[in-house]
N, C-alpha and C positions, 0 to 999 in steps of 0.2 A: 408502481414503483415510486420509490420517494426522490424529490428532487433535491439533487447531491449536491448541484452546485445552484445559488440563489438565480432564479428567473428561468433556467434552463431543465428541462427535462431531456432525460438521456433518451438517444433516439434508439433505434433497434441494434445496428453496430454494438454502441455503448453498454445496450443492456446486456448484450453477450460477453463479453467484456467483464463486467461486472460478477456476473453468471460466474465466469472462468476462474477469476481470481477470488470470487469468494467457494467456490469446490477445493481450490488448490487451497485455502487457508493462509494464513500467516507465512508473510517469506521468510522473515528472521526467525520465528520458530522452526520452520521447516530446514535454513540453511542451517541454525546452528544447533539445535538441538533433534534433526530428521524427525520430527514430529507432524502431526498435523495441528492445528489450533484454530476453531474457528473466529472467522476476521471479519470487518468493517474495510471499507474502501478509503482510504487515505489519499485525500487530490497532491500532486505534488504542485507546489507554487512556485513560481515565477519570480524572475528578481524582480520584480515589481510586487511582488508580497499580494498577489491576486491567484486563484483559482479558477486555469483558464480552459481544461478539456477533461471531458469525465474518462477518455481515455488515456490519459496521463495520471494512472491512478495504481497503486499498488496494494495488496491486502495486508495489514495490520492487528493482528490482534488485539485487544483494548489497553492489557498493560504494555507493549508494544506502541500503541497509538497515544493515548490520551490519560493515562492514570497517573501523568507525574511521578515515576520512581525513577529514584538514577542510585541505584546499588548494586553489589554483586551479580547477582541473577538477572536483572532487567533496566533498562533506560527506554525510559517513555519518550517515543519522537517528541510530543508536547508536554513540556517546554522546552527540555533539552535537544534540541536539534544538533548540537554541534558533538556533544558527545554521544549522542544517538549515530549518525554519521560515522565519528569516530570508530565507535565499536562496530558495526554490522555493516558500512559503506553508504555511499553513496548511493540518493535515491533514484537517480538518473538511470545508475548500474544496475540497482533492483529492476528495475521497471525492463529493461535490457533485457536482462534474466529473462522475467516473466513474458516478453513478447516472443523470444526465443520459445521456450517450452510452448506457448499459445500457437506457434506457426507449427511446432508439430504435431500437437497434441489434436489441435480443432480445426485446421485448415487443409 
């Protein structure tokens, strides 16, 4: 498995984890368009602007995650975070979501 976060490889926990949120796909696809979309693991950061547990991590599809659009159809977390946020919530709430669903689904 590739290391997600610089110096640290995800231990076993983490890789399930991992595992979970990328079967379930993309959250903002899935909440707002009930699709599936396969995703990439998004670390959520710290007010210190660090990346600091791989379990602190939601799945993202890439225009969702990383491709810079902020139009009609889509807002890319990166760069825009604040109207990424705006439109689909808070990533604290996602993450929320997802450990909800993970405590029924796989435990």
């Amino acid at each position: 498995m590739e290391k997600f976060v610089k110096g640290k490889t995800p231990n076993k926990k983490e890789k399930k984890w991992f595992n979970f949120i990328c079967d379930y796909g993309c959250i903002v696809c899935h909440n707002e368009k009930k699709i599936y979309s396969p995703c990439e693991p998004h670390h959520l950061i710290d007010g210190m602007g660090s990346k600091k547990e791989h379990l602190r991590t939601i799945g993202l599809c890439p225009p969702h995650h990383r491709f810079g659009r902020n139009d009609a159809e889509c807002v890319s977390f990166h760069p825009y975070k604040r109207e990424w946020e705006r439109r689909y919530g808070k990533q604290d709430a996602l993450l929320k979501q997802l450990q909800s669903i993970y405590r029924e689904e796989c435990i």
